[in-house]
C-alpha positions in Angstrom: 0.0 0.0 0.0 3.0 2.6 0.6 4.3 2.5 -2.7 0.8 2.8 -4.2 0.4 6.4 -1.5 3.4 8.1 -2.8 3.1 10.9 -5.3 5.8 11.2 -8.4 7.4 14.8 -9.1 8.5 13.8 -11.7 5.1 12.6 -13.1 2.4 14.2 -11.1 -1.1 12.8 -10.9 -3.5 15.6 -11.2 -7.2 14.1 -9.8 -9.8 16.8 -11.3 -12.9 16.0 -9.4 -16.1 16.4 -10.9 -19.7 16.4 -9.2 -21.7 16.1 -12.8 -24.1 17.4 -11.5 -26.7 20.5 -12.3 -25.5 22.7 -9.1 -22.1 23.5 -8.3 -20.3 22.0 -11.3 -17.5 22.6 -14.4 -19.1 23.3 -17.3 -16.5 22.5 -19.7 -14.7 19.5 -17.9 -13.7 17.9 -20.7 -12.1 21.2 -22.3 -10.0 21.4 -19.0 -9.0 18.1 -18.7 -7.2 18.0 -22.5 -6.0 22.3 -21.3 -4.2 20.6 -18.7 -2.6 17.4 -20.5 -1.3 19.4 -22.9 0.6 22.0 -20.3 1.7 19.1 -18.7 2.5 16.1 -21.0 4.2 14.3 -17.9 1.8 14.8 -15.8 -0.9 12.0 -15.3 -4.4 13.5 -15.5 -7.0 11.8 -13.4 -10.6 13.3 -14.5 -12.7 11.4 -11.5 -16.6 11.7 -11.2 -18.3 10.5 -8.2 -19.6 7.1 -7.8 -19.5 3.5 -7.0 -16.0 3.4 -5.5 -15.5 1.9 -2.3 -13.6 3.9 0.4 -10.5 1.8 0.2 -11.1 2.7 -3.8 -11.8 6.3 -3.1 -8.5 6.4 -0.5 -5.8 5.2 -2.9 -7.1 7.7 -6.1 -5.9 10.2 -3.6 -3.3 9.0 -1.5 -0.6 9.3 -4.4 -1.9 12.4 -6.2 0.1 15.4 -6.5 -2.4 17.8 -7.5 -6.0 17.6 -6.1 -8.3 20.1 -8.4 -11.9 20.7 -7.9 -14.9 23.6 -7.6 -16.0 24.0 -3.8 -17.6 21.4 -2.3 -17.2 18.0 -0.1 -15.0 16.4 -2.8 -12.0 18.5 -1.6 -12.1 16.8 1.6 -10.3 13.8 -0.1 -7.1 15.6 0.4 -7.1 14.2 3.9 -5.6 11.1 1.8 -2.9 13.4 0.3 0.7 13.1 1.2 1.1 16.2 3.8 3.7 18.8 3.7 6.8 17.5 2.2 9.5 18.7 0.5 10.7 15.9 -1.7 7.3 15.2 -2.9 5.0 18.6 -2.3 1.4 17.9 -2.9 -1.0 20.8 -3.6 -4.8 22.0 -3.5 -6.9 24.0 -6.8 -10.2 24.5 -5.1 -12.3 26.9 -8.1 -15.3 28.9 -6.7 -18.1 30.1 -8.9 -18.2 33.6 -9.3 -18.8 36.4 -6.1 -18.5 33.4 -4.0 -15.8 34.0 -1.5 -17.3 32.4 1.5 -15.8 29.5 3.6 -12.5 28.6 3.6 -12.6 25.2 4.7 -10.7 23.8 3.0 -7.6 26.0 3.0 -7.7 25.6 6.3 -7.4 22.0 6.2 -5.0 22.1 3.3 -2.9 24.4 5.5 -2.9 22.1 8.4 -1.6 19.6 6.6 1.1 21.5 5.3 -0.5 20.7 1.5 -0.2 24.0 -1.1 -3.5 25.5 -1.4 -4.5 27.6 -4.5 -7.6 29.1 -5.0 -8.9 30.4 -8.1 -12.6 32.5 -8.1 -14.2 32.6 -11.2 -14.0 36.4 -12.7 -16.4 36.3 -14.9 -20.0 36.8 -14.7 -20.6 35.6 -18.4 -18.9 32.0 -17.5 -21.3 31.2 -14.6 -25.5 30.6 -14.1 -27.3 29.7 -11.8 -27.7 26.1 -10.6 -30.7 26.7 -8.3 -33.6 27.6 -10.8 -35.0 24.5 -10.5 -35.7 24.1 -6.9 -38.1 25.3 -4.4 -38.8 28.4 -3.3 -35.5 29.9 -6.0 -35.7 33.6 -6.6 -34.4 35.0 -9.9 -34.9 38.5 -8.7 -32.4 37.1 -5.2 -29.9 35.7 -7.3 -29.6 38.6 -9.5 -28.9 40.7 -6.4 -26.4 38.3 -4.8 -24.6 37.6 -8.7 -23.8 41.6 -8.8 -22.3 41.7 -5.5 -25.4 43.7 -4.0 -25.4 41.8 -0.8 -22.8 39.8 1.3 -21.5 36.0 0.3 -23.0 34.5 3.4 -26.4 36.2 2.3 -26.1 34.5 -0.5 -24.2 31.3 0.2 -26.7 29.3 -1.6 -27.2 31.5 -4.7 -23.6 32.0 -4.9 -22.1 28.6 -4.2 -24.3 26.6 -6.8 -23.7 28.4 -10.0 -22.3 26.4 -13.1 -18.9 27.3 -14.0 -17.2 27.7 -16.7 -12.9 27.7 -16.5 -12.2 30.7 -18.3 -8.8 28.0 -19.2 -6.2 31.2 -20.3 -7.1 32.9 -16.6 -6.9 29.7 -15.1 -3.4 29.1 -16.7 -0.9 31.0 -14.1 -2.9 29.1 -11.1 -2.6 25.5 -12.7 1.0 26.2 -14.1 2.1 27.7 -10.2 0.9 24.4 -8.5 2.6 21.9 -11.4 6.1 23.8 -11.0 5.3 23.8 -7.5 4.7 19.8 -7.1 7.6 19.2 -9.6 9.8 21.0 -7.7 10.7 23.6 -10.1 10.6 26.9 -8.2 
């Protein structure tokens, strides 16, 4: 099991976790996955969706990644399985919020803790992002449009705001994906 828990610097594993779902989601996964194989030909890119895995399953996808990369939400908490702080095999943390949402920062806390490289990248762009809620109960166009142009506070609008669609603007997303790679390669 220790050999299969040990991430490669010279061959990072990049686990891009994807909900699919309509709420909280990358719109263009597939566009980002192939953006980031071709930045990183040695890299080993790891699009994962949800579902079916066991735990044990679930613990070893992470447990020798390099680079966990995900929108907000409870799939970041894998990086619990991540090798923590080390400096002959650095592991880092791309968590992508939909746009105005700057609330909660779980999980650079945790990513901090454990001595992991946290990244975050908020989505800029109000043209890449709708909502996700629209569908459900008691949604209010007239609330989201409020809380999308930054008329009222995140944590007023945590729901609203943390449920758009995104869409990885990839050529703003660049810097932040090209930071953590040299970073968990080693090349500073």
């Amino acid at each position: 099991m220790d050999e299969k828990c040990e991430p490669d610097p010279k061959h990072p594993r990049i686990v891009i976790a994807f909900r699919n779902s309509t709420m909280r989601d990358i719109v263009n996964q597939d566009e980002l996955t192939e953006f980031i194989r071709s930045i990183c030909p040695n890299c080993i890119v790891d699009p994962y969706v949800y579902g079916g895995e066991s735990f044990g399953e679930q613990m070893l996808r992470y447990c020798n990644a390099s680079i966990l990369l995900s929108i907000h939400g409870s799939q970041l908490s894998h990086m619990v399985w991540m090798k923590i702080g080390d400096v002959t095999k650095p592991t880092a943390v791309i968590e992508i919020k939909p746009y105005k949402y700057d609330c909660r920062d779980w999980y650079e806390q945790i990513a901090n803790g454990a001595g992991i490289k946290y990244y975050q990248w908020i989505n800029p762009n109000r043209s890449n992002t709708r909502t996700g809620r629209s569908e459900r109960p008691g949604f209010s166009r007239s609330q989201y449009e409020t809380c999308a142009s930054g008329k009222s506070s995140c944590l007023a609008c945590h729901d609203y705001l943390r449920d758009q669609m995104t869409t990885v603007d990839l050529k703003l997303f660049e810097p932040f994906i090209k930071e953590a790679i040299n970073y968990v390669m080693k090349r500073r």
